[in-house]
SEROBA-183809 format. One record per atom (N, C-alpha, C, CB): residue number from 1; atom name; y, z, x. Coordinates in pm, whole numbers, always signed. Each point is the difference from the previous one (the first is absolute). Last residue first. Glycine has a CB too. Layout:
<i: NUM | at: CA | yy: Y | zz: Z | xx: X>
...
END
This chain:
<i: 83 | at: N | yy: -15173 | zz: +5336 | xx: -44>
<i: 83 | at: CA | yy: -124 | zz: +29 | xx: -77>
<i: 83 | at: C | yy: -112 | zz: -4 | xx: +25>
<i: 83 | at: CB | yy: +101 | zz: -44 | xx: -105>
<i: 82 | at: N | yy: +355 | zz: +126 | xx: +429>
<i: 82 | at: CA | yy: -96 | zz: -132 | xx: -55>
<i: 82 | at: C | yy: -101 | zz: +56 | xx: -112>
<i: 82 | at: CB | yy: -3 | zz: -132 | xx: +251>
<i: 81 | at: N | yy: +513 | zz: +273 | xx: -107>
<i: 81 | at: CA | yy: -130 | zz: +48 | xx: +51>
<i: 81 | at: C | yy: -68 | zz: -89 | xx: -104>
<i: 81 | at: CB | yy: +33 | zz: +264 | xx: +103>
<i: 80 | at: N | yy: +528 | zz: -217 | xx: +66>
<i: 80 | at: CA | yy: -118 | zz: -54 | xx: -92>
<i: 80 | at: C | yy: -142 | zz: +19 | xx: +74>
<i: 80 | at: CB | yy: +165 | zz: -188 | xx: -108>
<i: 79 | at: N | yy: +378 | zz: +455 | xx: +129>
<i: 79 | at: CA | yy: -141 | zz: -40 | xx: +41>
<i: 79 | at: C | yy: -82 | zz: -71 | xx: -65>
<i: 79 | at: CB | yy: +14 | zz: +161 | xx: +85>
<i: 78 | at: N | yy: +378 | zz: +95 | xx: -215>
<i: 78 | at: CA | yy: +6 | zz: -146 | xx: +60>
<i: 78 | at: C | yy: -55 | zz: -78 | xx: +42>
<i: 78 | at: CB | yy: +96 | zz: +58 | xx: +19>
<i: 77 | at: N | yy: -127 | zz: +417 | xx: -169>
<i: 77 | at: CA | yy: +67 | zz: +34 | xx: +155>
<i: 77 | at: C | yy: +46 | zz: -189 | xx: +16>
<i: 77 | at: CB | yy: -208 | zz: +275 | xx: +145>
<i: 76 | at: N | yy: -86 | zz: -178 | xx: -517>
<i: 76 | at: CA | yy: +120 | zz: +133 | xx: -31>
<i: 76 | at: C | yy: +130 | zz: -52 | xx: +120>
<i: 76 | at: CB | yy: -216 | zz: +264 | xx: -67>
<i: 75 | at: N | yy: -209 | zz: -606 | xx: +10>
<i: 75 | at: CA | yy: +34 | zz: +140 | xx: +0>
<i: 75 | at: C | yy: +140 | zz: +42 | xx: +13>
<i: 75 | at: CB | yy: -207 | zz: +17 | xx: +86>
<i: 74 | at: N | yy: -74 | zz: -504 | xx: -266>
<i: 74 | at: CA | yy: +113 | zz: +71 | xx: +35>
<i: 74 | at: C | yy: -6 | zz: +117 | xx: +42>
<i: 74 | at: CB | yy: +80 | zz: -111 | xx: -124>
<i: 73 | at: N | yy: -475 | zz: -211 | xx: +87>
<i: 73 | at: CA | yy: +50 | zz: +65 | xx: -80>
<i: 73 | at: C | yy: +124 | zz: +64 | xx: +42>
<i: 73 | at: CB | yy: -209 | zz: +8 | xx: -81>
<i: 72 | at: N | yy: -149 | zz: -504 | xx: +116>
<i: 72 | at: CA | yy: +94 | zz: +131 | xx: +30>
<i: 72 | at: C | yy: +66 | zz: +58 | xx: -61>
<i: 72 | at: CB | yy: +8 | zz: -59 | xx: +130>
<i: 71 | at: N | yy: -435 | zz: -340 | xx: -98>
<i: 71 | at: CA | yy: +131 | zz: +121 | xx: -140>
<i: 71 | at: C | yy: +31 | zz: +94 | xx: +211>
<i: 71 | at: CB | yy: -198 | zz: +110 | xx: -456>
<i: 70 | at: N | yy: -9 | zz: -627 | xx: +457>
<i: 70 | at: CA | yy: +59 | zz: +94 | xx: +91>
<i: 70 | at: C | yy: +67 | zz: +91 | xx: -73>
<i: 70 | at: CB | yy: +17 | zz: -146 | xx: +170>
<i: 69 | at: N | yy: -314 | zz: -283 | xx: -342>
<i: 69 | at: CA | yy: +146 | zz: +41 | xx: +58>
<i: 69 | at: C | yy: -81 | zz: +159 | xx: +8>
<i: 69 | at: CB | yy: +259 | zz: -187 | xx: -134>
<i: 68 | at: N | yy: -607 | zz: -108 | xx: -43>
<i: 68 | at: CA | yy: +32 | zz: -24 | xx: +123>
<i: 68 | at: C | yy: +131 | zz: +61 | xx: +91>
<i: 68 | at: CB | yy: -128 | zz: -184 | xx: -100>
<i: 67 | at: N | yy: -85 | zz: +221 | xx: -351>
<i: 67 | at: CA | yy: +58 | zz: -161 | xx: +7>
<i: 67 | at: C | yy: +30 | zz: -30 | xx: +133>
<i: 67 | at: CB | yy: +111 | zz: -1 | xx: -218>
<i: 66 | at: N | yy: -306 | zz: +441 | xx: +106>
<i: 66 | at: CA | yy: -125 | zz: -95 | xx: -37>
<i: 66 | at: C | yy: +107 | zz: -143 | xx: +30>
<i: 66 | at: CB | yy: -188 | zz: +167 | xx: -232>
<i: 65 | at: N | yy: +471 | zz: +233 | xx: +236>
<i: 65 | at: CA | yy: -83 | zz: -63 | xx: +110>
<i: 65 | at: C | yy: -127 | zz: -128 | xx: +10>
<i: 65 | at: CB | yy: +71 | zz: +237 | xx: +31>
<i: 64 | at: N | yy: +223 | zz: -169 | xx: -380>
<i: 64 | at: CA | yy: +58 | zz: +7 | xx: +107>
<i: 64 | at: C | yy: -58 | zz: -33 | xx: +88>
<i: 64 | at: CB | yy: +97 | zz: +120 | xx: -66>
<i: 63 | at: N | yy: -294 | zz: +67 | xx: -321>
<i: 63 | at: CA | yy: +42 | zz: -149 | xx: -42>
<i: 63 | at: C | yy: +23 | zz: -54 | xx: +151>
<i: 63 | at: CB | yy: +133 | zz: +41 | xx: -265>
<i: 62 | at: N | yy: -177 | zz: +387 | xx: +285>
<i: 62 | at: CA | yy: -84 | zz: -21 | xx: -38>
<i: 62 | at: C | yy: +3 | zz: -167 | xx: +24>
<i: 62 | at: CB | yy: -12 | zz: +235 | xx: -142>
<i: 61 | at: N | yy: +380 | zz: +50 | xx: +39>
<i: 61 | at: CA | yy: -36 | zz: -23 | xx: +120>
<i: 61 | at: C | yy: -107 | zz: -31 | xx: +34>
<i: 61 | at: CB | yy: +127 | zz: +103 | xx: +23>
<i: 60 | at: N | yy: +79 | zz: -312 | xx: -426>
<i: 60 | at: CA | yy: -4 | zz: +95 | xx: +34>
<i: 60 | at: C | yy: -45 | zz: +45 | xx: +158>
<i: 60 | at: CB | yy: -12 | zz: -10 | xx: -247>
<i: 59 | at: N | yy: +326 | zz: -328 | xx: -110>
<i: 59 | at: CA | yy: -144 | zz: +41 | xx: +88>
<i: 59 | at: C | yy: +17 | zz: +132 | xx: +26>
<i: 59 | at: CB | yy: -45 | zz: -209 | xx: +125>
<i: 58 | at: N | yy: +248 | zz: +17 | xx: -628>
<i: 58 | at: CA | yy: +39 | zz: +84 | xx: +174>
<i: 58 | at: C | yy: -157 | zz: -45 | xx: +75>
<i: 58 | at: CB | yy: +182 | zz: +294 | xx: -83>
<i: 57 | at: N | yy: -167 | zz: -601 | xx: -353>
<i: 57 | at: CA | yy: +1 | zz: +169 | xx: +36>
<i: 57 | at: C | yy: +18 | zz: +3 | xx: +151>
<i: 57 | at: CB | yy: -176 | zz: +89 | xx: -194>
<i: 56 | at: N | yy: +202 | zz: -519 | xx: +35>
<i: 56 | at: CA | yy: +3 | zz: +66 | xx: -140>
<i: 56 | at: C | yy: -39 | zz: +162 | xx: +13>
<i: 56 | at: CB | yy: -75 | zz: -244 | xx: -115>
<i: 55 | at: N | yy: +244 | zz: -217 | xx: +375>
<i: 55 | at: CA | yy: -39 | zz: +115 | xx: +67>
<i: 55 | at: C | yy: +7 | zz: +89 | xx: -150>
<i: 55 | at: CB | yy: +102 | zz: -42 | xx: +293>
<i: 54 | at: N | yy: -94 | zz: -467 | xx: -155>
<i: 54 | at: CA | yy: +56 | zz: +86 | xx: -82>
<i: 54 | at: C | yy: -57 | zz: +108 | xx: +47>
<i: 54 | at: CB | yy: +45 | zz: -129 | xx: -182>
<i: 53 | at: N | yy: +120 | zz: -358 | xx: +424>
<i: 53 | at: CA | yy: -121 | zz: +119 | xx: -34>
<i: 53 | at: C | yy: +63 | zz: +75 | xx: -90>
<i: 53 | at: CB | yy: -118 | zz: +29 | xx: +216>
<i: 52 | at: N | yy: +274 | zz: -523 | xx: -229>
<i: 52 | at: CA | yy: +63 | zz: +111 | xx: +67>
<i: 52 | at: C | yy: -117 | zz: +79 | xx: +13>
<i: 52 | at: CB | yy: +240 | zz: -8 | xx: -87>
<i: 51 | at: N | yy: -122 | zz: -486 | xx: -71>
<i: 51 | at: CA | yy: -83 | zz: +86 | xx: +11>
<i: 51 | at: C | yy: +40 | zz: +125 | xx: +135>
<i: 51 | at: CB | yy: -169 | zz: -211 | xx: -122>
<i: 50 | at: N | yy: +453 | zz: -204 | xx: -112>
<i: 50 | at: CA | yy: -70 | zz: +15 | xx: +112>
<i: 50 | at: C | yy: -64 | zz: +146 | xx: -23>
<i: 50 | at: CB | yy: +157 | zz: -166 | xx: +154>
<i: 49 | at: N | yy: +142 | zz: -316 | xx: -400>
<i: 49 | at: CA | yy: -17 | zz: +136 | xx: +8>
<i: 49 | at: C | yy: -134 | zz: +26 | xx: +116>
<i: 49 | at: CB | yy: +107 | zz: +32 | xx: -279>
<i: 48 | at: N | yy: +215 | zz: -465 | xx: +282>
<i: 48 | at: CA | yy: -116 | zz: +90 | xx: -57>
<i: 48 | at: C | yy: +5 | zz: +112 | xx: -19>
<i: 48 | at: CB | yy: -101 | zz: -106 | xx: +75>
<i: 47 | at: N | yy: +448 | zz: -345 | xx: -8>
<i: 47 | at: CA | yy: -14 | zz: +145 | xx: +36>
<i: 47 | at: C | yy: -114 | zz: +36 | xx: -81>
<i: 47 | at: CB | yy: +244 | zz: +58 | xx: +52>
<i: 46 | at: N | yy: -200 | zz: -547 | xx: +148>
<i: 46 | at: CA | yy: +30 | zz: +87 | xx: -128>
<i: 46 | at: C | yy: -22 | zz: +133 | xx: +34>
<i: 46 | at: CB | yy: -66 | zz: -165 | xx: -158>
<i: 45 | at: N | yy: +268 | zz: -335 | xx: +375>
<i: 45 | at: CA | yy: -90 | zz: +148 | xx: +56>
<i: 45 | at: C | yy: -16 | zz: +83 | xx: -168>
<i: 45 | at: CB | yy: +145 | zz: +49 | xx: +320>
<i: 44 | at: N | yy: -91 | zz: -612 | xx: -292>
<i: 44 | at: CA | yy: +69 | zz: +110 | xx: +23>
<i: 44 | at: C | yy: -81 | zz: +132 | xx: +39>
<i: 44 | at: CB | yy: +156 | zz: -114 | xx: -151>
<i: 43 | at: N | yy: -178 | zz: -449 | xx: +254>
<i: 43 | at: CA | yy: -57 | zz: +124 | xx: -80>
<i: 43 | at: C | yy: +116 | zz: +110 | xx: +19>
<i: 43 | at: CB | yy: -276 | zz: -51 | xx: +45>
<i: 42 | at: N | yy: +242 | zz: -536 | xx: +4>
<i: 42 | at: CA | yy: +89 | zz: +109 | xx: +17>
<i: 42 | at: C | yy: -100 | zz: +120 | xx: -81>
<i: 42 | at: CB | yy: +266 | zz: -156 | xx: +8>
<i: 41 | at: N | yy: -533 | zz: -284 | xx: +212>
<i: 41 | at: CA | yy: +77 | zz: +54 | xx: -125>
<i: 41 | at: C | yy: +62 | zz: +133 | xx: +53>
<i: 41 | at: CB | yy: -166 | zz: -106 | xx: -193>
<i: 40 | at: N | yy: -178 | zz: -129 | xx: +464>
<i: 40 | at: CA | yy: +141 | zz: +16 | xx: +38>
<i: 40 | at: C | yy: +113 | zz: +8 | xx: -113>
<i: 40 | at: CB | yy: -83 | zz: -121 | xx: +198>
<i: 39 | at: N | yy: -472 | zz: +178 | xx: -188>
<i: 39 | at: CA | yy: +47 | zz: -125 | xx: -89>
<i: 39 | at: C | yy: +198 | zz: -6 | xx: +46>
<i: 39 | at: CB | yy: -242 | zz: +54 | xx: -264>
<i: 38 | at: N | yy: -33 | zz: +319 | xx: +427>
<i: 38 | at: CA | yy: -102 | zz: -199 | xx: +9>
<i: 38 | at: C | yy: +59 | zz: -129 | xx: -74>
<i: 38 | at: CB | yy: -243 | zz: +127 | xx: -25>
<i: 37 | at: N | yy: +464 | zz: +402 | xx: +132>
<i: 37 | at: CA | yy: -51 | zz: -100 | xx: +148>
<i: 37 | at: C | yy: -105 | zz: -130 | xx: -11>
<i: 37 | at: CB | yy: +14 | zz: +238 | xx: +123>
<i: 36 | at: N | yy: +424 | zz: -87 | xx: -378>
<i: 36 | at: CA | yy: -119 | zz: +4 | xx: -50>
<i: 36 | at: C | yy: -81 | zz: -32 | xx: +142>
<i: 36 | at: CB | yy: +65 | zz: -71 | xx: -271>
<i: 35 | at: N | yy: +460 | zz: +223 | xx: +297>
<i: 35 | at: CA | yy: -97 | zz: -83 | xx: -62>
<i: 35 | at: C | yy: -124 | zz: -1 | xx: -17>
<i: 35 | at: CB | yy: +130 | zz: -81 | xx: +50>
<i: 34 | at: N | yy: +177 | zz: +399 | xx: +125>
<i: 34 | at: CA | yy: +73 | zz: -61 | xx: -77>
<i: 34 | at: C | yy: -37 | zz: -91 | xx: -59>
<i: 34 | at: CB | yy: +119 | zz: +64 | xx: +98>
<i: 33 | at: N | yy: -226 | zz: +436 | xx: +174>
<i: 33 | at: CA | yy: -73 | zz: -131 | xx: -86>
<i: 33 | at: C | yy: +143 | zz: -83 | xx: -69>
<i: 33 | at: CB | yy: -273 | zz: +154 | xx: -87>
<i: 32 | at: N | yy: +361 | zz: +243 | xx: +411>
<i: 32 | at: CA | yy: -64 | zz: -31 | xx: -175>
<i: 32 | at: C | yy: -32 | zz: -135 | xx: +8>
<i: 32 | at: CB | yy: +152 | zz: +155 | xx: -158>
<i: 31 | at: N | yy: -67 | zz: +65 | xx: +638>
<i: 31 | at: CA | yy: +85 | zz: -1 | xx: -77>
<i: 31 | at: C | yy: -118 | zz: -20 | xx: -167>
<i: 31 | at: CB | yy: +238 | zz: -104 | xx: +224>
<i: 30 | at: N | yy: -434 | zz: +407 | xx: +239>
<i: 30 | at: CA | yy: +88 | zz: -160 | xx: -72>
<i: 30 | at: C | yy: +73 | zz: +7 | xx: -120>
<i: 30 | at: CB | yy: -177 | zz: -132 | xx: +72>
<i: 29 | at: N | yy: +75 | zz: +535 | xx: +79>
<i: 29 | at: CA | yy: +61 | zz: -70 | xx: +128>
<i: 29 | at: C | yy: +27 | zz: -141 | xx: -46>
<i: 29 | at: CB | yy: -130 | zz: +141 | xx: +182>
<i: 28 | at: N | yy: -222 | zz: +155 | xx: -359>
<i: 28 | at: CA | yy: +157 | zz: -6 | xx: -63>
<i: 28 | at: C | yy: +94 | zz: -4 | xx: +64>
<i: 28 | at: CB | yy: -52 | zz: +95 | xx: -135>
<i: 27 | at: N | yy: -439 | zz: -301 | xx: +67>
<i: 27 | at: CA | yy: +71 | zz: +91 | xx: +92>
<i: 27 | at: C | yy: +164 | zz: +23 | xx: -13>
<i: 27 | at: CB | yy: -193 | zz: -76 | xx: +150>
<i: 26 | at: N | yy: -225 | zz: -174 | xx: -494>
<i: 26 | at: CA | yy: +127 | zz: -44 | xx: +116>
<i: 26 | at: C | yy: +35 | zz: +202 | xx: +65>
<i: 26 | at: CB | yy: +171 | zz: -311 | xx: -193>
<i: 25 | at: N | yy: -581 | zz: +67 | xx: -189>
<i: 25 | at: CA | yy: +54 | zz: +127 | xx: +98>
<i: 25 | at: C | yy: +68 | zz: -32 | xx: +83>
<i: 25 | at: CB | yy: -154 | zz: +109 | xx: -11>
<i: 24 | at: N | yy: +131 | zz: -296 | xx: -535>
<i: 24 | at: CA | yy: -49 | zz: -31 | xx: +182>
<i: 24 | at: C | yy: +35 | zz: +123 | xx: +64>
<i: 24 | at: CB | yy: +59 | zz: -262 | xx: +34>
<i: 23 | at: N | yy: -184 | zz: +43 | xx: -565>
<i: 23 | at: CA | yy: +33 | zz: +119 | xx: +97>
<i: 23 | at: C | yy: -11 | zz: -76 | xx: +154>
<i: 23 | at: CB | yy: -113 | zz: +221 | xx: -175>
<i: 22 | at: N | yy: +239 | zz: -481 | xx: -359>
<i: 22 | at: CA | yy: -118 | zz: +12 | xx: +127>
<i: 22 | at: C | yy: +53 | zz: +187 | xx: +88>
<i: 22 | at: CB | yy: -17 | zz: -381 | xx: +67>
<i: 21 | at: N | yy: +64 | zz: +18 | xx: -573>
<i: 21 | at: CA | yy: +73 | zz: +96 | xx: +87>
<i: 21 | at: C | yy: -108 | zz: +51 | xx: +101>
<i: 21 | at: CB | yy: +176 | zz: +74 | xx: -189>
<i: 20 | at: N | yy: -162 | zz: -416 | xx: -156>
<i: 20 | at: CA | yy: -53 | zz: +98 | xx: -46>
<i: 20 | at: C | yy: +22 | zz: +142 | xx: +63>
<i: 20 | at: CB | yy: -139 | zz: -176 | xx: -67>
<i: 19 | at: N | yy: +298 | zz: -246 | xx: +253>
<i: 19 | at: CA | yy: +54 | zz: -35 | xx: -164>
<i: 19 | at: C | yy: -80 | zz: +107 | xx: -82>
<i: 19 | at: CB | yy: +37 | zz: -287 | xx: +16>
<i: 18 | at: N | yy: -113 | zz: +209 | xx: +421>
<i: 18 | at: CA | yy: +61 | zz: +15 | xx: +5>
<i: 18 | at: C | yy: +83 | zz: +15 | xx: -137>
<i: 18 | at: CB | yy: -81 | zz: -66 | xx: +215>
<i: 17 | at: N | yy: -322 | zz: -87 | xx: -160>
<i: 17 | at: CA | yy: -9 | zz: +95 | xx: +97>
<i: 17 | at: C | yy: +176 | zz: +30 | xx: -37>
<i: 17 | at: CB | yy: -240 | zz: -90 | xx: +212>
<i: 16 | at: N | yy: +115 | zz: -324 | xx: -384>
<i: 16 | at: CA | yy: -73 | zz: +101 | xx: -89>
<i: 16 | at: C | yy: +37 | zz: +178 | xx: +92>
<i: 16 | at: CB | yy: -243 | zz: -237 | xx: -94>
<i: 15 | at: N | yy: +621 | zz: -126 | xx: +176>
<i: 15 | at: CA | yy: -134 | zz: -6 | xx: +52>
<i: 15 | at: C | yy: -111 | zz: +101 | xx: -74>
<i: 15 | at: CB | yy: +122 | zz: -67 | xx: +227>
<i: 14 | at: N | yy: +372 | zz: -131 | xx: -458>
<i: 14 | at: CA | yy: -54 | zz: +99 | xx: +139>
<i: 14 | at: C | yy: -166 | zz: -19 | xx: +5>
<i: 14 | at: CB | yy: +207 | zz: +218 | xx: -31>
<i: 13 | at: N | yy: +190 | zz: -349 | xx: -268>
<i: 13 | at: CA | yy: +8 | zz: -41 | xx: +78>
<i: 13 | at: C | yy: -59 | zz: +64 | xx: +116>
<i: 13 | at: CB | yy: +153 | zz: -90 | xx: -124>
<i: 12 | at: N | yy: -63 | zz: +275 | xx: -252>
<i: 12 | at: CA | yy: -42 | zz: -112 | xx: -94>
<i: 12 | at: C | yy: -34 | zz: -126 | xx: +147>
<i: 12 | at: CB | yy: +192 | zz: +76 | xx: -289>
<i: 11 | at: N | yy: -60 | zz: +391 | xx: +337>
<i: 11 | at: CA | yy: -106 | zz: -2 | xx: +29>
<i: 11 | at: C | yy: -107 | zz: -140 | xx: -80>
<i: 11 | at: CB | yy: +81 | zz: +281 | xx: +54>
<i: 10 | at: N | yy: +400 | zz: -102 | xx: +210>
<i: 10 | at: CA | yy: -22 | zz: -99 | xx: -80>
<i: 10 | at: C | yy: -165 | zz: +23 | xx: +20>
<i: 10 | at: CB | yy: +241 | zz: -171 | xx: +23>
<i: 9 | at: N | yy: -148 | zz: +449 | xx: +286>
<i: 9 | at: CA | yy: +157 | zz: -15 | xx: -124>
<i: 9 | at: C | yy: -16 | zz: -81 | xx: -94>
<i: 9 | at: CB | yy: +164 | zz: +20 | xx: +149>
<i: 8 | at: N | yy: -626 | zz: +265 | xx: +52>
<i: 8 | at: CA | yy: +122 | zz: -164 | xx: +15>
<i: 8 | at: C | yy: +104 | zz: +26 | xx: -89>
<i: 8 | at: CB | yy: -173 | zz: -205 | xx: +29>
<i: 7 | at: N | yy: -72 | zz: +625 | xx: +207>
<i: 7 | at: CA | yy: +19 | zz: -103 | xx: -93>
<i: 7 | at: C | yy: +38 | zz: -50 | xx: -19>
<i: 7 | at: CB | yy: -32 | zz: +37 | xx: -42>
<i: 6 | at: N | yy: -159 | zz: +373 | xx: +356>
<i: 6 | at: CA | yy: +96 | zz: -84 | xx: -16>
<i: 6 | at: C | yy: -85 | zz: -119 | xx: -97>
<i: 6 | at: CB | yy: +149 | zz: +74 | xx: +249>
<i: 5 | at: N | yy: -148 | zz: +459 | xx: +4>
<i: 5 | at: CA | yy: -94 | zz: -104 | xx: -85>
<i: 5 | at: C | yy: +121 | zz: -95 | xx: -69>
<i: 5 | at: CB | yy: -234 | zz: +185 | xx: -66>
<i: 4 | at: N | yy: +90 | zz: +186 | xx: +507>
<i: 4 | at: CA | yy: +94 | zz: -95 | xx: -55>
<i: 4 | at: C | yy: -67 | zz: -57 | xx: -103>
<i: 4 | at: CB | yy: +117 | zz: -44 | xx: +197>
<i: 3 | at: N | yy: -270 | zz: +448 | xx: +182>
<i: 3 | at: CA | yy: -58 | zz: -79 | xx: -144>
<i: 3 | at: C | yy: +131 | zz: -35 | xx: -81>
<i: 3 | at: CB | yy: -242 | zz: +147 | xx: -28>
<i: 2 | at: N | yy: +221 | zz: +109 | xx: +574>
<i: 2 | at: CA | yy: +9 | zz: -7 | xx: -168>
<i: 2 | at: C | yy: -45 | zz: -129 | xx: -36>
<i: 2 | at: CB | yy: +200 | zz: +149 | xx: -32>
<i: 1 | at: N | yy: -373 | zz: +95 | xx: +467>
<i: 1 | at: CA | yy: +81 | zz: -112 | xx: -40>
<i: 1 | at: C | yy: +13 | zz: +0 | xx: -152>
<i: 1 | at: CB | yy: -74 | zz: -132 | xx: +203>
END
């Protein structure tokens, strides 16, 4: 379930929680948030940034298997054969 983070439109007019900006986990089936769920003030959605993995050198086959996947190797003929 993604991570939403939302903030009052008016924060001269908002609930401490809401006026510093909150996270929720909604299912992305529902719609956005349009009000504050404690204080029923208007919030908006704010776009975040989001953490990605970095991968700072190739794996290796080694790497591979120790993580649990399945190396295969291509042959000549189309064929894949297991490591």
């Amino acid at each position: 379930m993604p991570t939403y983070s939302y903030i009052a439109a008016d924060p001269e007019d908002a609930c401490p929680a809401c006026r510093k900006g909150f996270d929720l986990r909604r299912p992305m089936s529902r719609p956005a948030l349009v009000a504050c769920p404690l204080c029923k003030r208007p919030v908006i959605k704010r776009i975040t940034p989001f953490n990605t993995p970095r991968i700072t050198k190739p794996l290796s086959v080694t790497d591979a298997k120790s993580a649990g996947f399945t190396v295969l190797e291509k042959r000549s003929d189309g064929s894949y054969e297991k490591l």
